[in-house]
N, C-alpha and C positions, 0 to 999 in steps of 0.2 A: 504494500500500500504506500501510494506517494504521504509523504508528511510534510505538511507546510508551519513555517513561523508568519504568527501575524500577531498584530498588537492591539488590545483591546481597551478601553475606558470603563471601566467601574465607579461611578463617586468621584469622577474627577479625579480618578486616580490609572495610567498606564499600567496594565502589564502585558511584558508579551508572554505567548502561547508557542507551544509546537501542537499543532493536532494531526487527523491526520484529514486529506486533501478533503475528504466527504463529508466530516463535520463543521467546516468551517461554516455552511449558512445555517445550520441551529448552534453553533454558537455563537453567533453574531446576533441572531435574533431571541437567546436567551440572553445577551446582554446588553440589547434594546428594552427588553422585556423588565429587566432589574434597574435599568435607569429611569424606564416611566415609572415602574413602581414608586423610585424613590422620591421622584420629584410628587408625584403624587400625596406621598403621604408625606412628605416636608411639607406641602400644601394646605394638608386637611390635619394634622397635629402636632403639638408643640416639640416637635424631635430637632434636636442640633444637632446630636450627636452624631457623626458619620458612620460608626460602629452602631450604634442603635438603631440608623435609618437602613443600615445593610441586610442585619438580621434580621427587620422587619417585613424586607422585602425580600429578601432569601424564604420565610413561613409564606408571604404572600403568595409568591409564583411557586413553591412547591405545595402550598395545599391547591391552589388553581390549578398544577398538573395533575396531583393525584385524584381529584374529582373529576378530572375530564376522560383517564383512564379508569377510573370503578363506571362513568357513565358508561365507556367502549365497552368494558369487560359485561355489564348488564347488557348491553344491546348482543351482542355475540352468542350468551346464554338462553337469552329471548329466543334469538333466530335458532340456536341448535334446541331449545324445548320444542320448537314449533314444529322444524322437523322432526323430530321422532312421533311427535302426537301424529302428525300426515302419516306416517311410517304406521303406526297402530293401527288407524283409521283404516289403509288399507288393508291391513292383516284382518280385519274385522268382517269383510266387504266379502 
């Protein structure tokens, strides 16, 4: 796998990265993702702290992934209940 360095912004703060060539647009767009966050909620509460507004938004964007993956994993489940009920149905027939 190609591995690329590139450098990213967190908080106003650089760092560079090596990842590898594939990840580079979600993690670009996981740290778009953490910078609205944080502007966000510097916005909406009284947070200064750079440390506090990180790990704020580090809970934010991972509990908004892990809900939008238990939403996937329930729809997946849905569709394999469904098919087997069809599957019955025909055994029925």
């Amino acid at each position: 796998m190609e591995e690329r360095s590139i450098r990213v912004e967190l908080a106003g703060r650089a760092y560079p990265l090596t990842i590898q060539a594939s990840e580079e647009e979600n993690v670009r767009r996981a740290v778009e993702e953490i910078n609205e966050s944080i502007a966000r909620l510097k916005a909406n509460y009284p947070l200064t702290d750079k440390q506090d507004l990180l790990a704020m938004a580090a809970l934010e964007v991972t509990v908004r992934a892990l809900n939008t993956t238990a939403t996937r994993q329930e729809a997946e489940a849905d569709a394999a209940l469904g098919a087997i009920e069809r599957m019955l149905a025909d055994l029925r027939v």
